[in-house]
PDB file of N, CA, C and O in Angstrom:
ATOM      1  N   UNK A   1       8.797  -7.278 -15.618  1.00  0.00           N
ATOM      2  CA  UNK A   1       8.117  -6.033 -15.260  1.00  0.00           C
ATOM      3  C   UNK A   1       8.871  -4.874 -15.898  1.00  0.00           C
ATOM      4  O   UNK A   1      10.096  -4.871 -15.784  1.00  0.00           O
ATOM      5  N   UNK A   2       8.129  -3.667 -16.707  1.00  0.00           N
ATOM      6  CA  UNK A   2       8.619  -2.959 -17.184  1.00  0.00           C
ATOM      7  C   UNK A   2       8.972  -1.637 -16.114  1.00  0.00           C
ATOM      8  O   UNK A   2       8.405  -1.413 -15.045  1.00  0.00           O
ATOM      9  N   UNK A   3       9.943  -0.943 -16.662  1.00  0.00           N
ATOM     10  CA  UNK A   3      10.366   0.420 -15.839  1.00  0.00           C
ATOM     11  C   UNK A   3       8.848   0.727 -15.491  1.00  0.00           C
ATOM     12  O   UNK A   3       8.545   0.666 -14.300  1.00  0.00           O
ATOM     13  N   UNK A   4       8.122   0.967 -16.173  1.00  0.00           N
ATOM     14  CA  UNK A   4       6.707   1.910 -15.512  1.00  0.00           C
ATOM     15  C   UNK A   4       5.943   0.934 -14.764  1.00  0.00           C
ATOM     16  O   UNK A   4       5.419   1.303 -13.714  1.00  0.00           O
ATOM     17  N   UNK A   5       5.820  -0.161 -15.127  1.00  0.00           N
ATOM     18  CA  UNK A   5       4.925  -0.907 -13.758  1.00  0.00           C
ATOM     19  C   UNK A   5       6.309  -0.588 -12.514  1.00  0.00           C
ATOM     20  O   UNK A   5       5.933  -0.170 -11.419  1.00  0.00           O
ATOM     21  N   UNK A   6       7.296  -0.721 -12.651  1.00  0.00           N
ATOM     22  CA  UNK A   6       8.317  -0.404 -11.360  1.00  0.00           C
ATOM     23  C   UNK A   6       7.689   0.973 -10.710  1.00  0.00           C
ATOM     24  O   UNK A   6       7.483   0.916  -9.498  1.00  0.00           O
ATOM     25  N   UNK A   7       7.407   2.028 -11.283  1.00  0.00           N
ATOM     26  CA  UNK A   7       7.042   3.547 -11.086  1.00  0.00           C
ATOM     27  C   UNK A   7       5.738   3.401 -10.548  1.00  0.00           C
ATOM     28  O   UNK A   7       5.498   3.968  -9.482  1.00  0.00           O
ATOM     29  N   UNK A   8       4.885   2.754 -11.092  1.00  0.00           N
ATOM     30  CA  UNK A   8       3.274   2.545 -10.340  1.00  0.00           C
ATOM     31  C   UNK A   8       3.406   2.096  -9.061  1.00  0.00           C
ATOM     32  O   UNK A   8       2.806   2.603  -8.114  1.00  0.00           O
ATOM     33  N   UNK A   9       4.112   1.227  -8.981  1.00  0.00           N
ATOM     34  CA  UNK A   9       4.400   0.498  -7.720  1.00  0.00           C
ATOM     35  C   UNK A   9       4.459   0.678  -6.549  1.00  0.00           C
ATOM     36  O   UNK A   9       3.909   0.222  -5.547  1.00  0.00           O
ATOM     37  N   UNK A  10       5.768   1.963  -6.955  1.00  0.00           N
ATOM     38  CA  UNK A  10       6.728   2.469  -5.973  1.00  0.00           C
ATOM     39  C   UNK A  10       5.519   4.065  -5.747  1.00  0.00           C
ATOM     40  O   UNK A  10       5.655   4.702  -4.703  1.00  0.00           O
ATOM     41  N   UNK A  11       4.743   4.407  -6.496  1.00  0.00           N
ATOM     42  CA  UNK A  11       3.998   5.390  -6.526  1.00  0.00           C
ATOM     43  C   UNK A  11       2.808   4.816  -5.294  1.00  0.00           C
ATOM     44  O   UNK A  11       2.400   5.523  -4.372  1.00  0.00           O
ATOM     45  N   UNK A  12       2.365   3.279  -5.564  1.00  0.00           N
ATOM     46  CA  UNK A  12       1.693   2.985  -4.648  1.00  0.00           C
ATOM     47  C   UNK A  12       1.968   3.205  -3.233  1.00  0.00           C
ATOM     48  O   UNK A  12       1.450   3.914  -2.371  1.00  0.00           O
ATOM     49  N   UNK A  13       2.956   2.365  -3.256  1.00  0.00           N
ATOM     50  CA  UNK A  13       3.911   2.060  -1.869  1.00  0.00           C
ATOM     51  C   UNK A  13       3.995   3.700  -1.064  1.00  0.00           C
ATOM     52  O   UNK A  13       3.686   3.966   0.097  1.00  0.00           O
ATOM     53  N   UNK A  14       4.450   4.506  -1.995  1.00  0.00           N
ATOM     54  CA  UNK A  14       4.744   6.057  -1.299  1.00  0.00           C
ATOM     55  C   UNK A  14       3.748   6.427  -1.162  1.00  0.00           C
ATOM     56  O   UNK A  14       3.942   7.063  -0.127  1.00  0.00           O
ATOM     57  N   UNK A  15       2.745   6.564  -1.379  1.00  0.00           N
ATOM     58  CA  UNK A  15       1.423   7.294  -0.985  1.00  0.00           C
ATOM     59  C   UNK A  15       1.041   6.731   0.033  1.00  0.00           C
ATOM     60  O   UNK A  15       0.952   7.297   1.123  1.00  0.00           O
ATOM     61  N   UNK A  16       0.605   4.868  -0.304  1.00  0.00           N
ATOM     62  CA  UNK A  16       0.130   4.319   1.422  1.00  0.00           C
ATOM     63  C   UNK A  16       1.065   5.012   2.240  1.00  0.00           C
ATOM     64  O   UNK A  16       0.568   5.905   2.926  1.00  0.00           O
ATOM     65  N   UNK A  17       2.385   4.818   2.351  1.00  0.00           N
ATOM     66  CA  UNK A  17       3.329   5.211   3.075  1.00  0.00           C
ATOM     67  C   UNK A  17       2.696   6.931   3.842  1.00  0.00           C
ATOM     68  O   UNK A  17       2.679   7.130   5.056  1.00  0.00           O
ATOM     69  N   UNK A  18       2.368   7.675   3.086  1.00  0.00           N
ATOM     70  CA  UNK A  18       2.324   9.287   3.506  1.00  0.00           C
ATOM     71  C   UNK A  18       0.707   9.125   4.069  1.00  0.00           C
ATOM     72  O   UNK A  18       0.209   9.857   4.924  1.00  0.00           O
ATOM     73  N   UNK A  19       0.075   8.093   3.443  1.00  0.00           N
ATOM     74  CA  UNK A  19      -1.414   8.823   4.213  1.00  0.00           C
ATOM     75  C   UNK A  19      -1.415   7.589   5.849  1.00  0.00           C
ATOM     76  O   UNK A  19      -2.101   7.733   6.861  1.00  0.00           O
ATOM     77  N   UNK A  20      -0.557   6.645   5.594  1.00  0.00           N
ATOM     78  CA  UNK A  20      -0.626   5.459   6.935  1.00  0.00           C
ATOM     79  C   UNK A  20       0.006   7.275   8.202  1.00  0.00           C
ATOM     80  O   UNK A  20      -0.488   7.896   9.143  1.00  0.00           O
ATOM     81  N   UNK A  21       1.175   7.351   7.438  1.00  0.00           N
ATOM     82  CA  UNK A  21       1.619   8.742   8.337  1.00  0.00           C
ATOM     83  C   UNK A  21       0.649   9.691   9.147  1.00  0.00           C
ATOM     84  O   UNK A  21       0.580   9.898  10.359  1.00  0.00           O
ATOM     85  N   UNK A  22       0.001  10.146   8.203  1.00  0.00           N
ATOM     86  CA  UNK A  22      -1.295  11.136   8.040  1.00  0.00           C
ATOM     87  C   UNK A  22      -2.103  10.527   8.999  1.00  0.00           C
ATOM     88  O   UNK A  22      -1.808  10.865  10.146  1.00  0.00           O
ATOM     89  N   UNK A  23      -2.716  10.005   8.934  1.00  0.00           N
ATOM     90  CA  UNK A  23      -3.451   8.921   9.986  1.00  0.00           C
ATOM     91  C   UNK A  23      -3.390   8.869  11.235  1.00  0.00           C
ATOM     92  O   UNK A  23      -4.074   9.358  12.133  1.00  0.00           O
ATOM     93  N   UNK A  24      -2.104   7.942  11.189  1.00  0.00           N
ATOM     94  CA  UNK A  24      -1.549   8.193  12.438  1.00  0.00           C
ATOM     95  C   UNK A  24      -1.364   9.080  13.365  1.00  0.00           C
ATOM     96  O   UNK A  24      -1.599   9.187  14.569  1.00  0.00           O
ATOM     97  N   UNK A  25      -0.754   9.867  12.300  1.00  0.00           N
ATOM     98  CA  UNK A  25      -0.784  11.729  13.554  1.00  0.00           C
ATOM     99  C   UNK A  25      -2.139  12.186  13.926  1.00  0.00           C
ATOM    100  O   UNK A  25      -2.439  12.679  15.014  1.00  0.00           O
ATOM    101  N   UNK A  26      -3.088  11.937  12.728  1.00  0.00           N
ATOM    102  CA  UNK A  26      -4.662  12.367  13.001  1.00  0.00           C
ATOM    103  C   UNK A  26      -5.043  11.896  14.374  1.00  0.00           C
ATOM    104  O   UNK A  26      -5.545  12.488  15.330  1.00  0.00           O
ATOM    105  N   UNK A  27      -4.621  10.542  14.174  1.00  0.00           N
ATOM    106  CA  UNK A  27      -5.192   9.898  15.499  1.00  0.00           C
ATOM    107  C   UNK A  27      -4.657  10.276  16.852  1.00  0.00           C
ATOM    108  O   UNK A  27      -5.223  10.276  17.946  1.00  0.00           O
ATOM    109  N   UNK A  28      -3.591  10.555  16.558  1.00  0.00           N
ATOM    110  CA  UNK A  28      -2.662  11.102  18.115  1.00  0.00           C
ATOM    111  C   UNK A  28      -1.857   9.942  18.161  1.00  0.00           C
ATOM    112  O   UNK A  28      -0.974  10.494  18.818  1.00  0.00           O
ATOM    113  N   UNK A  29      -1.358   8.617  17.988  1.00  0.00           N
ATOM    114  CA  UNK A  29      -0.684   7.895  18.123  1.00  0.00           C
ATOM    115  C   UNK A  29       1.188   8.494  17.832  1.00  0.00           C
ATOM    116  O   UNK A  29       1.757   9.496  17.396  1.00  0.00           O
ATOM    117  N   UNK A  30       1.463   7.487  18.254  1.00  0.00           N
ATOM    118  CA  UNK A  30       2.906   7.239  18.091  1.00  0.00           C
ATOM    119  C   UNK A  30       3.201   5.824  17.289  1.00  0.00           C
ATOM    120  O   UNK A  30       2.643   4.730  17.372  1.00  0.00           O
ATOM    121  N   UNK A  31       4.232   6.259  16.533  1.00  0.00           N
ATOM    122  CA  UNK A  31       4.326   4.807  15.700  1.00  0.00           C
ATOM    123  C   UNK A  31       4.474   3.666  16.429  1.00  0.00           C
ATOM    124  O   UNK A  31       4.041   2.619  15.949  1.00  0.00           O
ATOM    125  N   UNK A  32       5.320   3.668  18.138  1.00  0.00           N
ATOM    126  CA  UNK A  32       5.035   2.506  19.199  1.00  0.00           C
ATOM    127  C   UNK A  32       3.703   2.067  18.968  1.00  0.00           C
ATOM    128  O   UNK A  32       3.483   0.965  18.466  1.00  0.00           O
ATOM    129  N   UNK A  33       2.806   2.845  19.297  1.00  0.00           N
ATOM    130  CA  UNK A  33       1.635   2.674  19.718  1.00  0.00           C
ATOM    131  C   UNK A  33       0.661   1.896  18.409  1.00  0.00           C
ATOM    132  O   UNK A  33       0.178   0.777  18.585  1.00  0.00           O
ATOM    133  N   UNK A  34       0.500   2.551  17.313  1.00  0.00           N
ATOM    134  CA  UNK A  34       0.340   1.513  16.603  1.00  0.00           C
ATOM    135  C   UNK A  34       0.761   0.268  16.317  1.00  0.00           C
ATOM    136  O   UNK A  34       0.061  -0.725  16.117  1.00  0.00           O
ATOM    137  N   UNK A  35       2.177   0.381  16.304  1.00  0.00           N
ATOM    138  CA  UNK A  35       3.101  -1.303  16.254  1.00  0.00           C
ATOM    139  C   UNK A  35       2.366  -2.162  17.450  1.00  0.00           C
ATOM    140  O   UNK A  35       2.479  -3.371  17.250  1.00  0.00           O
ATOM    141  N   UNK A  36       1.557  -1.788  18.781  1.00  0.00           N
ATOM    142  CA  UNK A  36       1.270  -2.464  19.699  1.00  0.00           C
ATOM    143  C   UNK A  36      -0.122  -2.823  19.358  1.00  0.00           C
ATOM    144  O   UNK A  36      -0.629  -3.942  19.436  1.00  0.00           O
ATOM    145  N   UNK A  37      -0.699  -1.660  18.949  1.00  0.00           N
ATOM    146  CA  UNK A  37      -2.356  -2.059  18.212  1.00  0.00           C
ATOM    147  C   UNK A  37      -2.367  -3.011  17.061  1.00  0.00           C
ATOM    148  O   UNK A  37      -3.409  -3.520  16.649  1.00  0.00           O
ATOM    149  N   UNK A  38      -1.079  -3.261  16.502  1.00  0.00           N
ATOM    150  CA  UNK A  38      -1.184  -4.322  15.245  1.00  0.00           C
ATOM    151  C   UNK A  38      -0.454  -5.955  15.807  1.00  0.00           C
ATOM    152  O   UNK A  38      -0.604  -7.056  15.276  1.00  0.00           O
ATOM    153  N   UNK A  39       0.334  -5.601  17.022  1.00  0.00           N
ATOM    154  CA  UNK A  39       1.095  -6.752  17.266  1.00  0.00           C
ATOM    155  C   UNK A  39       2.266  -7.095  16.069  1.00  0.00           C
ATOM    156  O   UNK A  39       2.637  -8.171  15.601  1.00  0.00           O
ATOM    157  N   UNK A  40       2.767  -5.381  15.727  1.00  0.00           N
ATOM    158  CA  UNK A  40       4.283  -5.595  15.220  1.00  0.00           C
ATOM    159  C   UNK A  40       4.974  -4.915  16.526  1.00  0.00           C
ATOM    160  O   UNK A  40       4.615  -4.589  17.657  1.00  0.00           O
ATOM    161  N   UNK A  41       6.403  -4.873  15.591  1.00  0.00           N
ATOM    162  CA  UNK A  41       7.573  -3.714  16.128  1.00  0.00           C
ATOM    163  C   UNK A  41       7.804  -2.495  15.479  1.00  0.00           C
ATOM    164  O   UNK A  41       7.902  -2.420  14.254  1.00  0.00           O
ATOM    165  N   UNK A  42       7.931  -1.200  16.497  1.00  0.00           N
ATOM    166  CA  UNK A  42       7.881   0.149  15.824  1.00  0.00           C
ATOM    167  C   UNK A  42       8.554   0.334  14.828  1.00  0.00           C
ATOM    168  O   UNK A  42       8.240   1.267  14.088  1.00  0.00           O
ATOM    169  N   UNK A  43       9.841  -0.614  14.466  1.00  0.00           N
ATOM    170  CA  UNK A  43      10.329  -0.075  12.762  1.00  0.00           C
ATOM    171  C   UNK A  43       9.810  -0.811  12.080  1.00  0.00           C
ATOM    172  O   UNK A  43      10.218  -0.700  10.925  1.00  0.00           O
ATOM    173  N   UNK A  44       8.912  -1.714  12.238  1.00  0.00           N
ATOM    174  CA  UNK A  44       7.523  -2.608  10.957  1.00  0.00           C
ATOM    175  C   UNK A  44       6.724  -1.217  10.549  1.00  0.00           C
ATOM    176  O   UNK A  44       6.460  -0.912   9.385  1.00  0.00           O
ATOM    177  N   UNK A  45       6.425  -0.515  11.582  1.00  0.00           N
ATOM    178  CA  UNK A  45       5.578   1.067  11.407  1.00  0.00           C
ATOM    179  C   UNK A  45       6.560   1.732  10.149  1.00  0.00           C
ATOM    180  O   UNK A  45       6.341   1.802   8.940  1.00  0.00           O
ATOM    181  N   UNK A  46       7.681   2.166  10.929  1.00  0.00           N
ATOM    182  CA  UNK A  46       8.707   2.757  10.694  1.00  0.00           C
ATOM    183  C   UNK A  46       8.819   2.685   9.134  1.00  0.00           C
ATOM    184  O   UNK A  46       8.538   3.697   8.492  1.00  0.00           O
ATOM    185  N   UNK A  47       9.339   1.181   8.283  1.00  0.00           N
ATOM    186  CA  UNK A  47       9.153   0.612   7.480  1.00  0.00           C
ATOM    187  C   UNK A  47       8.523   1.009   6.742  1.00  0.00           C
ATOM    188  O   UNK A  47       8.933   1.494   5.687  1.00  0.00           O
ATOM    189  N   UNK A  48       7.043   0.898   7.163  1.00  0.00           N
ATOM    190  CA  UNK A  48       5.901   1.258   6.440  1.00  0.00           C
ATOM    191  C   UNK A  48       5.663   2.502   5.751  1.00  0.00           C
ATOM    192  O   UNK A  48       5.247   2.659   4.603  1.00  0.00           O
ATOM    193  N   UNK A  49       6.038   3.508   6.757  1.00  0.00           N
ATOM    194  CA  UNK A  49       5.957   5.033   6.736  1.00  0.00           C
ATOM    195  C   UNK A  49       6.982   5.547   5.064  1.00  0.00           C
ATOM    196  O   UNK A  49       6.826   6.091   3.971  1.00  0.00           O
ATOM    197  N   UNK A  50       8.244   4.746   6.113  1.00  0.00           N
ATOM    198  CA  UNK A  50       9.022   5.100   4.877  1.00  0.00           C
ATOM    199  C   UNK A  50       8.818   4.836   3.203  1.00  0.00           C
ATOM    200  O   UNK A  50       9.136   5.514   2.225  1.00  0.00           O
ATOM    201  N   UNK A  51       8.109   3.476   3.357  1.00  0.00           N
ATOM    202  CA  UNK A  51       7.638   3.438   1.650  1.00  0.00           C
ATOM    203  C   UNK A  51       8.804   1.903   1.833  1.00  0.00           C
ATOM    204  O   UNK A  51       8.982   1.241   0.810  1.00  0.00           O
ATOM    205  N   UNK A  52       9.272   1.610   2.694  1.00  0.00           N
ATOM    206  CA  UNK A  52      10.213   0.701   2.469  1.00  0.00           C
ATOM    207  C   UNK A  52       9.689  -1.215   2.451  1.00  0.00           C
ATOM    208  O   UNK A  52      10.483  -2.115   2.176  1.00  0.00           O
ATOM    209  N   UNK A  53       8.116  -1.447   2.836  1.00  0.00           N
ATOM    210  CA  UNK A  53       7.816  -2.742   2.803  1.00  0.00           C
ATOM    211  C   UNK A  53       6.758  -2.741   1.695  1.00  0.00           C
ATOM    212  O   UNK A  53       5.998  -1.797   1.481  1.00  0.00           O
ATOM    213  N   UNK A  54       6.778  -3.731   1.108  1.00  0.00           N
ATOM    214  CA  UNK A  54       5.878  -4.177   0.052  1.00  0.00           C
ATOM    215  C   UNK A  54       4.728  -4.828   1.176  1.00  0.00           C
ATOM    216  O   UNK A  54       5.040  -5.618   2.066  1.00  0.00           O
ATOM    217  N   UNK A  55       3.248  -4.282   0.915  1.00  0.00           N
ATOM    218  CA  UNK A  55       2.638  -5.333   1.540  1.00  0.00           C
ATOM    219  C   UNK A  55       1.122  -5.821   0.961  1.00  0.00           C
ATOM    220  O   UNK A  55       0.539  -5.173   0.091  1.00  0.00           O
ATOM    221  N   UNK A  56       0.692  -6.775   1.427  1.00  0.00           N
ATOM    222  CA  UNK A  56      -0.376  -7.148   0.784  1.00  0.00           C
ATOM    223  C   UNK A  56      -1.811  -6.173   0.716  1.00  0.00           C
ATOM    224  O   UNK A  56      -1.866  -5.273   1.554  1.00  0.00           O
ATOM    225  N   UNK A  57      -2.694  -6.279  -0.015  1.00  0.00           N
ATOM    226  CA  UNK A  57      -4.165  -5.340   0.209  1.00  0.00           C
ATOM    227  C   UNK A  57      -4.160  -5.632   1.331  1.00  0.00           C
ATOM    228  O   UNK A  57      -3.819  -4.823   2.194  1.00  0.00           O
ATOM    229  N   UNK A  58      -4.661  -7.270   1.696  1.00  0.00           N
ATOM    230  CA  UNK A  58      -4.803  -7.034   3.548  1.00  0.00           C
ATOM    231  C   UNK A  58      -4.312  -6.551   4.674  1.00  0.00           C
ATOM    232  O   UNK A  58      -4.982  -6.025   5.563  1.00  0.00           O
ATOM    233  N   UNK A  59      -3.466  -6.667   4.674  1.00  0.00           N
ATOM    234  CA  UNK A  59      -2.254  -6.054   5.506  1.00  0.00           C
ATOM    235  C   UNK A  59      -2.682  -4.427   5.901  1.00  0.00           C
ATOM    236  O   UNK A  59      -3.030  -3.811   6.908  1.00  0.00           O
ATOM    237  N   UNK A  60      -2.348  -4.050   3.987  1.00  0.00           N
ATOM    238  CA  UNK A  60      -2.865  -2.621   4.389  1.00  0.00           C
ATOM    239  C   UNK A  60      -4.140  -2.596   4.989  1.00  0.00           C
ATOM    240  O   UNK A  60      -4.160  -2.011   6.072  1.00  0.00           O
ATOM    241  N   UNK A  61      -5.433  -3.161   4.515  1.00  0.00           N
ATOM    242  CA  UNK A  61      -6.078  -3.054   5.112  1.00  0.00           C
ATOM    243  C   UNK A  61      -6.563  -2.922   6.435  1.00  0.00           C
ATOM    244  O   UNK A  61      -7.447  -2.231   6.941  1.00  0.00           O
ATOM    245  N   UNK A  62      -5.640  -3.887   6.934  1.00  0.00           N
ATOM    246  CA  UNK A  62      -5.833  -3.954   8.573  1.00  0.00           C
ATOM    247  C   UNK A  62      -5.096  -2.698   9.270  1.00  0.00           C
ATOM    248  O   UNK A  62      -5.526  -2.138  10.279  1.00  0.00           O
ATOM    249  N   UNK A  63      -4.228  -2.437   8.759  1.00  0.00           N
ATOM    250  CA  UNK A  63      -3.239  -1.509   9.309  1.00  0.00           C
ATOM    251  C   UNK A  63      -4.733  -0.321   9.799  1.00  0.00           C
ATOM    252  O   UNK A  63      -5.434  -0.159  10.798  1.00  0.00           O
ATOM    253  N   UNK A  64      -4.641   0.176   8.660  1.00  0.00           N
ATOM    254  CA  UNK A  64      -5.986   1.284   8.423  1.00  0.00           C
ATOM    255  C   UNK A  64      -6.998   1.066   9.109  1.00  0.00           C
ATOM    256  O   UNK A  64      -7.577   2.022   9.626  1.00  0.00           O
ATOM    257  N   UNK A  65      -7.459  -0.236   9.285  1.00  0.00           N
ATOM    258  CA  UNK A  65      -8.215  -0.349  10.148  1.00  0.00           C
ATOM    259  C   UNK A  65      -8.430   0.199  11.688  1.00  0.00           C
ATOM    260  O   UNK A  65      -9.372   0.823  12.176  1.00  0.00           O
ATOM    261  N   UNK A  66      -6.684  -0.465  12.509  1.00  0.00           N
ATOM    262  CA  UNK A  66      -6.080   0.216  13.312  1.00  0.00           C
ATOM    263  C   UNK A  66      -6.290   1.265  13.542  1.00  0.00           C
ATOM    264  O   UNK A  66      -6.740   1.516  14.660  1.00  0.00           O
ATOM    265  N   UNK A  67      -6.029   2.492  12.463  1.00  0.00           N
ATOM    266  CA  UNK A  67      -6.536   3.602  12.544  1.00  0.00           C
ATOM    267  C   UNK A  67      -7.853   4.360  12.013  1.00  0.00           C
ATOM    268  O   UNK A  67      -8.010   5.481  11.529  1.00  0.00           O
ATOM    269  N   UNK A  68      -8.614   3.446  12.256  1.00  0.00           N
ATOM    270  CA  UNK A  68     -10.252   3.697  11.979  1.00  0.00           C
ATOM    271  C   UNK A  68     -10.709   4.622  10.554  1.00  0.00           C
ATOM    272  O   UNK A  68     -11.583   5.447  10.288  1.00  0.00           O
ATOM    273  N   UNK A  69      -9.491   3.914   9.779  1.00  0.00           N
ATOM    274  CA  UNK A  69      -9.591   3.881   8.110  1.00  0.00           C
ATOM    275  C   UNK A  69      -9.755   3.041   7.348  1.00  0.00           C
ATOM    276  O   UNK A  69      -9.004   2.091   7.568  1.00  0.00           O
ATOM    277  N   UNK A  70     -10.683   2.852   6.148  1.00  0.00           N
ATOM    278  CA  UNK A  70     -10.859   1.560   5.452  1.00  0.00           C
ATOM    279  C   UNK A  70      -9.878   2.185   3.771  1.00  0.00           C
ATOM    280  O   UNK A  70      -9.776   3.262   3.184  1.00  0.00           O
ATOM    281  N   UNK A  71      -9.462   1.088   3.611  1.00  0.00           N
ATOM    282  CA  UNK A  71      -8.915   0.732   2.402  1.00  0.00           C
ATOM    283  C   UNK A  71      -9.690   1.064   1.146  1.00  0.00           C
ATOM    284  O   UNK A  71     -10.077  -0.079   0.904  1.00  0.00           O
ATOM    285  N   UNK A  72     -10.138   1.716   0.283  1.00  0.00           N
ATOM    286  CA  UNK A  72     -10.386   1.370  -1.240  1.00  0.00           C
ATOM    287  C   UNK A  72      -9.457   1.653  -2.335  1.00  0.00           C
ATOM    288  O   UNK A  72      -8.570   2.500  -2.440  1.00  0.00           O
ATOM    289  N   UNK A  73      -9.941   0.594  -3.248  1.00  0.00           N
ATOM    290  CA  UNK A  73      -8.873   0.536  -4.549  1.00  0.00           C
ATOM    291  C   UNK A  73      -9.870   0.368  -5.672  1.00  0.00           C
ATOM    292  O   UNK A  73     -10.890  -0.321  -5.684  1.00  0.00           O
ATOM    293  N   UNK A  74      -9.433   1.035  -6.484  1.00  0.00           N
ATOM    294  CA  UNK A  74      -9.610   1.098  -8.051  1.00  0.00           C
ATOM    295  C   UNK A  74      -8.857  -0.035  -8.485  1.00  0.00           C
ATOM    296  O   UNK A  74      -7.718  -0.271  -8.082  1.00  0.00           O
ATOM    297  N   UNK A  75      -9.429  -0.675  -9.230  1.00  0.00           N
ATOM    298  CA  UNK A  75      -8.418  -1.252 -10.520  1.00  0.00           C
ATOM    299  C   UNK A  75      -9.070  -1.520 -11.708  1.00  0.00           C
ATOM    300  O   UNK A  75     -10.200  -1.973 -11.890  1.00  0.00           O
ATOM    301  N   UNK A  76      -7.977  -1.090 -12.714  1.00  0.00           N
ATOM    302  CA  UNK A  76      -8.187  -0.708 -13.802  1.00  0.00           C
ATOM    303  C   UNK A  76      -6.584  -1.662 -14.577  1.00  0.00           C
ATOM    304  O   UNK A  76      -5.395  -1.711 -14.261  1.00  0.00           O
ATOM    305  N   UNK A  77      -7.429  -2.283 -15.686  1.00  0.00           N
ATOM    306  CA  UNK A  77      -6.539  -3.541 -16.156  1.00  0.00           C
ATOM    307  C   UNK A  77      -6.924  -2.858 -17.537  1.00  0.00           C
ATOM    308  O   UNK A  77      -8.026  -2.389 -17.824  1.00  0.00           O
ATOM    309  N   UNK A  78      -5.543  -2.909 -18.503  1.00  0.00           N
ATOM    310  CA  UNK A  78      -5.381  -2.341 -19.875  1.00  0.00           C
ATOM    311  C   UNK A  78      -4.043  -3.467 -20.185  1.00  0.00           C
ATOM    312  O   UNK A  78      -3.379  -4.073 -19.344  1.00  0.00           O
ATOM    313  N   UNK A  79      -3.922  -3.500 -21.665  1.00  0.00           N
ATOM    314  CA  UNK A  79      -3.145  -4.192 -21.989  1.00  0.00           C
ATOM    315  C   UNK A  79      -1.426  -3.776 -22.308  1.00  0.00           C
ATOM    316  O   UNK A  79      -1.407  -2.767 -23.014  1.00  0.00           O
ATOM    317  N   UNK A  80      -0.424  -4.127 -22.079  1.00  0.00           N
ATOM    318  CA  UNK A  80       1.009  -3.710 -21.721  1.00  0.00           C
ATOM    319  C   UNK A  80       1.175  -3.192 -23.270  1.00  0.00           C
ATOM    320  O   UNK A  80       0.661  -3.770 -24.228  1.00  0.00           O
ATOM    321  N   UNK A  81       1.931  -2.078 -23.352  1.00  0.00           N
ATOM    322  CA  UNK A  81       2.457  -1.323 -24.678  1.00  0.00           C
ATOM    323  C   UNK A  81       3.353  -2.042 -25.748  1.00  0.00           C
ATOM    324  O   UNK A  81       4.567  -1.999 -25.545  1.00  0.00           O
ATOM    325  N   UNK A  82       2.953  -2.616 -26.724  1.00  0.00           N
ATOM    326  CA  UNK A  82       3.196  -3.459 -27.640  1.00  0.00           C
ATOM    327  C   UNK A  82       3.076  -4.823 -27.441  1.00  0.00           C
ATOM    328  O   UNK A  82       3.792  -5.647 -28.011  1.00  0.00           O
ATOM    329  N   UNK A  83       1.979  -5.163 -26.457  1.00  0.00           N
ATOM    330  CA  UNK A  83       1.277  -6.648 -26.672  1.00  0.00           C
ATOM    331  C   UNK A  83       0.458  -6.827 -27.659  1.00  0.00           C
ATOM    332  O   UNK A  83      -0.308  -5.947 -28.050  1.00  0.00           O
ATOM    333  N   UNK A  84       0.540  -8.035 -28.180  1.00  0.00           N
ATOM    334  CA  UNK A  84      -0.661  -8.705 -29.407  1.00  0.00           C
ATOM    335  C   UNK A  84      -1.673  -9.212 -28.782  1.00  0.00           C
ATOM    336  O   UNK A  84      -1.719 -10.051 -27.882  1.00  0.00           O
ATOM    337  N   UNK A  85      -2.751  -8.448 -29.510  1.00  0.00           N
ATOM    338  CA  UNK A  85      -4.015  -9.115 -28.926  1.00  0.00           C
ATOM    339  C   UNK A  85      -4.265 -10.437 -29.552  1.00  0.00           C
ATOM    340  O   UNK A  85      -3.943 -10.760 -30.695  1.00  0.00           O
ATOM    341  N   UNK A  86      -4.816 -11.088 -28.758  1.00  0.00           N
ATOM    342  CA  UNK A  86      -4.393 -12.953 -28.992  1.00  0.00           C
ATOM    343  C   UNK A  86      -6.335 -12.908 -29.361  1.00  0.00           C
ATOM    344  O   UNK A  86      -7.205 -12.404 -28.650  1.00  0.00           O
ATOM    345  N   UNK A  87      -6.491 -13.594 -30.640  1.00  0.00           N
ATOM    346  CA  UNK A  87      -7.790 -13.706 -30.880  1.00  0.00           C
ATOM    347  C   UNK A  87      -8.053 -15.284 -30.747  1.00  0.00           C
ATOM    348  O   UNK A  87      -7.278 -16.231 -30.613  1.00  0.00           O
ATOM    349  N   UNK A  88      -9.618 -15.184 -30.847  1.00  0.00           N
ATOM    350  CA  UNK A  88     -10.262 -15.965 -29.884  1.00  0.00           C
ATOM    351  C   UNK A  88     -10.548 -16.840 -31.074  1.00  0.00           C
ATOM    352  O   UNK A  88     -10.755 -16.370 -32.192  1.00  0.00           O
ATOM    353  N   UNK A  89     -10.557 -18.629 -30.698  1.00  0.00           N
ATOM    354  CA  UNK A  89     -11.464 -19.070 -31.536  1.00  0.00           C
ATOM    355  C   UNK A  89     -12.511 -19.622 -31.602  1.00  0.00           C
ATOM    356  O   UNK A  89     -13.220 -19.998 -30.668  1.00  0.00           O
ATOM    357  N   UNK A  90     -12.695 -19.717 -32.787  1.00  0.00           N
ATOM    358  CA  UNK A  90     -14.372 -19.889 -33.190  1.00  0.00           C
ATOM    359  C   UNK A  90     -14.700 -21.497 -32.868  1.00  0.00           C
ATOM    360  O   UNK A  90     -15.830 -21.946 -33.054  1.00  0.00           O
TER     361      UNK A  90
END
């Protein structure tokens, strides 16, 4: 993995991280209180908030759910900066 897929990543991770936040406060919760609506522990929340767990689409998904948010994702697939395009044969 190159430095910039590392940067996308961690760009992902921090944003879920700030809007799971966002959310949460919208809703009036406490990070307890979600950890109990998901059947974690408040620093699994905690964790989360911070940008500090890697987790799956689902995961997030459900989380959001929790807070009566749905998940969407873009993806957009391009080829890595100085790969050979591998041709096809006939």
């Amino acid at each position: 993995m190159s430095h910039c897929d590392d940067l996308d990543f961690l760009t992902v991770r921090t944003r879920f991280a700030s809007e799971v936040r966002k959310a949460r406060k919208a809703a009036g919760l406490s990070q307890a209180a979600l950890a109990e609506r998901l059947g974690r522990s408040q620093k699994y929340i905690s964790d989360i908030e911070l940008g500090e767990r890697s987790l799956p689409l689902s995961t997030m998904a459900m989380i959001l759910r929790a807070l009566d948010r749905r998940l969407r994702v873009e993806i957009q697939i391009s080829p890595l900066r100085g790969s050979k395009k591998v041709a096809k044969k006939s």
